[in-house]
N, C-alpha and C positions, 0 to 999 in steps of 0.2 A: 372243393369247388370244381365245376364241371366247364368245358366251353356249351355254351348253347342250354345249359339249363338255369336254371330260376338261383338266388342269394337265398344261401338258406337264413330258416329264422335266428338263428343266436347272434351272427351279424348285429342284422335288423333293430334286432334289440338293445345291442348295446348301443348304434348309435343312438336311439331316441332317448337311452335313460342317459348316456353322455351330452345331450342338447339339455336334460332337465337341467341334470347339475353345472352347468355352465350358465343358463340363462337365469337357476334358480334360487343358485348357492350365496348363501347373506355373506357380504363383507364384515371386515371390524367397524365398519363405521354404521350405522342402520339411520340412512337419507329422512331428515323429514320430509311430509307430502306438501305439497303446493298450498297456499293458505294457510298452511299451519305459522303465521309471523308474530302472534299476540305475544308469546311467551318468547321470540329474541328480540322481540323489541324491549322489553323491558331488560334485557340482559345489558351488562356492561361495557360491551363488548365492543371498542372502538371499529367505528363503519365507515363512508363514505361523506355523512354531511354531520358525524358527531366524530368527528378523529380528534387525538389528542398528540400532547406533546411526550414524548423518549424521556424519559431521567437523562442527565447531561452525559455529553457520548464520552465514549472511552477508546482510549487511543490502543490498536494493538496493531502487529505486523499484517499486511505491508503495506499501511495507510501512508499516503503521503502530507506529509505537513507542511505549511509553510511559516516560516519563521523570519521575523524584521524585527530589527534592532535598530536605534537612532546611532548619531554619530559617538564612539566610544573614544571618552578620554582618558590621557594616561591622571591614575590616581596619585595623590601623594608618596603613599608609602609603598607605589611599583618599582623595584629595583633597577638597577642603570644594568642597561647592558653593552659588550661591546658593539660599536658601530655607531653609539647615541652619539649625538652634539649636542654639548652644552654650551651656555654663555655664561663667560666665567666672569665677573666682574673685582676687581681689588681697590681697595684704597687704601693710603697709608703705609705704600709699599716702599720697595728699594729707591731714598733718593738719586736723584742724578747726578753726574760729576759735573761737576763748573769747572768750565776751561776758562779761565779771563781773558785770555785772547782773543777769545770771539765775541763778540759785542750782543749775541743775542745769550748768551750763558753768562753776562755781564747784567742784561736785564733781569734773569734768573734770579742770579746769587741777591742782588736788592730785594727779590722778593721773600715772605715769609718760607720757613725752611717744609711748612708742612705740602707748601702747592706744590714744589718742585719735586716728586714723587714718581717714579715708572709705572704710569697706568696702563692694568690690566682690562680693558672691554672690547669682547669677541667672541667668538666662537670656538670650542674646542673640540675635537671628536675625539672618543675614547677610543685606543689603538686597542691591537689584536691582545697587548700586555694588560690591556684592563685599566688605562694608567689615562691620566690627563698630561698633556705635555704643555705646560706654560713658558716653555722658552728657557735659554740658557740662565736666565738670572733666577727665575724661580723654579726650578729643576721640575723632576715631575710626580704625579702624583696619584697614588691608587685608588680607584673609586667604583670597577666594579661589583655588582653585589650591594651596595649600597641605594640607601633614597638617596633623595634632594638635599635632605637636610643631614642625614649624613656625611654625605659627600661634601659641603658645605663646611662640615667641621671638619673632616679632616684634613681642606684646604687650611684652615686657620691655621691646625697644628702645626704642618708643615712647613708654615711660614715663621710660626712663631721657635721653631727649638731651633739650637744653633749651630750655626755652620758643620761644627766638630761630630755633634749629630744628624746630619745628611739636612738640614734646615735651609732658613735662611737668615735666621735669628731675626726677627720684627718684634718689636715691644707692642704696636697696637693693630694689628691689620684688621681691614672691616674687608671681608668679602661675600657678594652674591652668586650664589648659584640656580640657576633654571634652564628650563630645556627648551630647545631653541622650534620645537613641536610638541606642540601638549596631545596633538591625537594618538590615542593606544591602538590597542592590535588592530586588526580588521575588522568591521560590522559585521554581523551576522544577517545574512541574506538570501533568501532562495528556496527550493523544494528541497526536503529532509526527509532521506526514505526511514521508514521505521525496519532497522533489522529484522532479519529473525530471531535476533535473542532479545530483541525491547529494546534498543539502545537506536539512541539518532547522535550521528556527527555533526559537529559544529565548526571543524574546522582545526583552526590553529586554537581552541576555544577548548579543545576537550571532546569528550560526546558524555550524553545523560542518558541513563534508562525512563523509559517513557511508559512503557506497555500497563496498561489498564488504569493511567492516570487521564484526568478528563484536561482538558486545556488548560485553565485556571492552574491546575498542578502542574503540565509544562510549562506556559509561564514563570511561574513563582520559581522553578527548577532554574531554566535559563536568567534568570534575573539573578540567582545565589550564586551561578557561577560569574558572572559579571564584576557582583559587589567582591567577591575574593580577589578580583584580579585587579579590584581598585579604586572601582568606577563608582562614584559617589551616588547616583540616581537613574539608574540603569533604566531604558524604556525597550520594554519587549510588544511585540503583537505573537501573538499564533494563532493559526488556524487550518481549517482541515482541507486542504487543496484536491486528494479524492479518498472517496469514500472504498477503500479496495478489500477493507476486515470484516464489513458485515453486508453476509448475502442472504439472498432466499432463493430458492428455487422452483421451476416447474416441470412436472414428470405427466408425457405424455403417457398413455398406455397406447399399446401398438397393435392392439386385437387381436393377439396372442403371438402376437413378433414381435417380442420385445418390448422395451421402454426407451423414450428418449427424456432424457434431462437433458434442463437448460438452466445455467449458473448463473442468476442477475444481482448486480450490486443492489446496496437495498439505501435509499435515502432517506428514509421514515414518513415521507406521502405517499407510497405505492398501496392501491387497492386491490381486489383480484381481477378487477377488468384490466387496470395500468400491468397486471403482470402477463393478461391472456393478450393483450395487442402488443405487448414486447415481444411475445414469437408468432406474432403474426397471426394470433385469431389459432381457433379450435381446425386439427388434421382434418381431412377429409374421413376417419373412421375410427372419430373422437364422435362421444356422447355428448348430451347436456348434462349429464352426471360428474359432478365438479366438488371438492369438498379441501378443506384447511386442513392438513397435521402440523399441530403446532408442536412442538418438542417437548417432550416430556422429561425432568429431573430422572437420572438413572436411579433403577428401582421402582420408579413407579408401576403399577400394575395397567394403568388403562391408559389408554390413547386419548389426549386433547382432538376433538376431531370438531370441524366448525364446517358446517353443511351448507351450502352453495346452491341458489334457484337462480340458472341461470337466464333461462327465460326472460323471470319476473326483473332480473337489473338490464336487459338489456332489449327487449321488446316493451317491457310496461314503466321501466327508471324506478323501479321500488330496490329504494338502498338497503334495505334491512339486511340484506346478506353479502352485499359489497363491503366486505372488513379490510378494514385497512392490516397491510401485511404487516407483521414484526418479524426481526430478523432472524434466520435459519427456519421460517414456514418453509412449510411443502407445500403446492399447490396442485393437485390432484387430477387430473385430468381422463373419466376411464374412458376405455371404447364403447364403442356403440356393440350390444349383446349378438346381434346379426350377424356381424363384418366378425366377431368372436367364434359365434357358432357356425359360421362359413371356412372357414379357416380352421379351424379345429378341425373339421370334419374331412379340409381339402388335405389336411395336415395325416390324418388317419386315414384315406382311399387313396392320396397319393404313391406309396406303394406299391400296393394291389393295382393300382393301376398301371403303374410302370411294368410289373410283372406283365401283366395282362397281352397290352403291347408286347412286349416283348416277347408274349407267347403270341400273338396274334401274328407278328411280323414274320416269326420263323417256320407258323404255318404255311402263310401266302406263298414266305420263298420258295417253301418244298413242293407247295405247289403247281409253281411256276416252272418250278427245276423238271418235276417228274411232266406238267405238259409239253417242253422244249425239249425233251430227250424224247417222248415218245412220237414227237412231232418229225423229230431228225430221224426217225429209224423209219416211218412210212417215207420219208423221204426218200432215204437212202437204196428203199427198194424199188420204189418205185421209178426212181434213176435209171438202176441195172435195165430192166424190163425194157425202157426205152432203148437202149444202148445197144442191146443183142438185135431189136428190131433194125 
């Protein structure tokens, strides 16, 4: 390359055959023409004003769920733990002693021997020992670990064996036992993230694996653990508070600077217009050339690809190519072939051009240099000359 003479031809030429293959070169996808709709209309292929419904969704990480429970109560055969209060009821217990002296253990003793009895009706709280404490005359009694009706007999026992065996000796005691709160653990309430390993927390409840089960099977899950813990007719809701496990996507092309992706949740009504006004409409050096990669089984050979007239959905409303998205689409977006072959080419002379400059600039300077020096020496003689005058 010369300054000041002509670009030779081999240049020349490779840019023109680099503009063929750039404006000419077929993609994997081969676009149909405009009017070609007879043959997608008859396809299957859920659109705009024929959209259908998803098979029932499936739960995976990190959807969020939300999960309601009614009021949970304690079941029968839930065991007592320390802290419960019971209301311990007795009858037929320890008579009372008759003082004669005293005129109201004087009405007493007249009466029949069974009324005059030490009734037991109150409250108990089970201490840290596990134990029920019913007072100095019926000692106490161990009932952690135990139901209702457990604990209920072994009140009887204890009353019934004798003294000599830590008793009380009663030939008939009738006692009731019940809790003085029938509500069990906590409700289950609230947003329930789905781990990363499938599993959602319930709290003091446990947690369940959940991932790739549809509602109905979270339900049915959350209800089993319920009925284990007691609860005779357990009522669950669930549902999907956000949709954050199933996306699709849109990939701008960037006229050969790159690609921009854009990550959108996918709710099962999204079209390809609902996904081009979520990022705000087509770049400035974005084409009408628009097309679906829908995801292909590994191993397959060829690409799902679903072609796109973007025109016709959005200058003339013909839906035939408006598909409604399923989830993990690609939505395609290429450049305009121009702003391609512009950029390519500014991409390949940029260089050469900076070179150029930079040969240009170091010319001017030497030139500048060698007129100011030759400028400074007629100067300088021409000084003396005056000087001597």
């Amino acid at each position: 390359m010369r300054l000041g003479g002509t670009m030779p031809i081999k240049p020349i030429i490779a840019l023109i055959l680099l503009a063929v293959a750039i404006t000419g070169l077929p993609g994997c996808a081969t676009l149909a023409l405009e009017g070609e709709y007879a043959a997608l209309e008859e396809s299957d292929v859920p659109r705009e004003l024929s959209k259908v419904s998803f098979p029932s969704y499936r739960v995976e990480p990190p959807d969020i769920l939300l999960i309601e429970s009614g009021i949970i109560t304690r079941g029968e055969n839930q065991l007592l733990k320390r802290g419960e209060e019971l209301i311990v009821q007795i009858e037929n217990g320890v008579p009372l002693e008759v003082d004669p002296d005293i005129p109201a253990m004087q009405a007493n003793a007249e009466m029949p021997l069974q009324i005059a009895f030490r009734v037991i009706n109150g409250p108990f709280v089970i201490n840290p020992e596990g134990e029920v404490d019913l007072g100095p005359v019926y000692g106490s009694v161990s009932v952690v670990g135990l139901t209702l009706d457990q604990a209920r007999t072994a009140i009887e026992e204890h009353l019934k064996r004798s003294e000599e065996e830590g008793g009380v000796g009663l030939l008939n005691p009738r006692v009731a036992v019940q809790l003085s709160a029938v509500q069990g653990k906590q409700p289950i309430a609230g947003e329930h993230l789905v781990r990363p390993d499938g599993t959602v927390s319930l709290g003091v409840h446990g947690e369940i694996y959940v991932a790739g089960m549809t509602l109905d099977d979270v339900k049915y899950q959350v209800e089993e653990i319920l009925r284990s813990e007691g609860e005779h007719e357990p009522q669950v809701s669930v549902d999907v508070l956000a949709y954050n496990s199933k996306l699709f996507y849109v990939i701008m092309e960037g006229g050969g600077f790159g690609e921009e992706v854009v990550r959108l949740p996918w709710t099962g009504n999204e079209t390809v217009l609902d996904a081009i006004a979520q990022v705000q409409g087509l770049s400035q050096v974005s084409s009408k050339r628009i097309w679906i990669a829908r995801p292909a089984p590994a191993g397959t050979g060829c690409a799902q690809i679903l072609d796109v007239h973007w025109r016709a959905i959005t200058a003339e409303g013909i839906t035939t190519t408006n598909y409604q998205i399923a989830p993990g689409d690609r939505v395609y977006v290429a450049a305009d072939k121009m702003i391609v072959l512009d950029n390519a080419i500014s991409k390949l002379t940029a260089p050469a051009e900076r070179i150029f400059g930079f040969i240009l600039l170091g010319s001017g300077m030497s030139s500048n240099l060698r007129f100011w020096t030759s400028r400074g020496n007629r100067s300088g003689t021409g000084g003396g000359g005056v000087g001597g005058f």
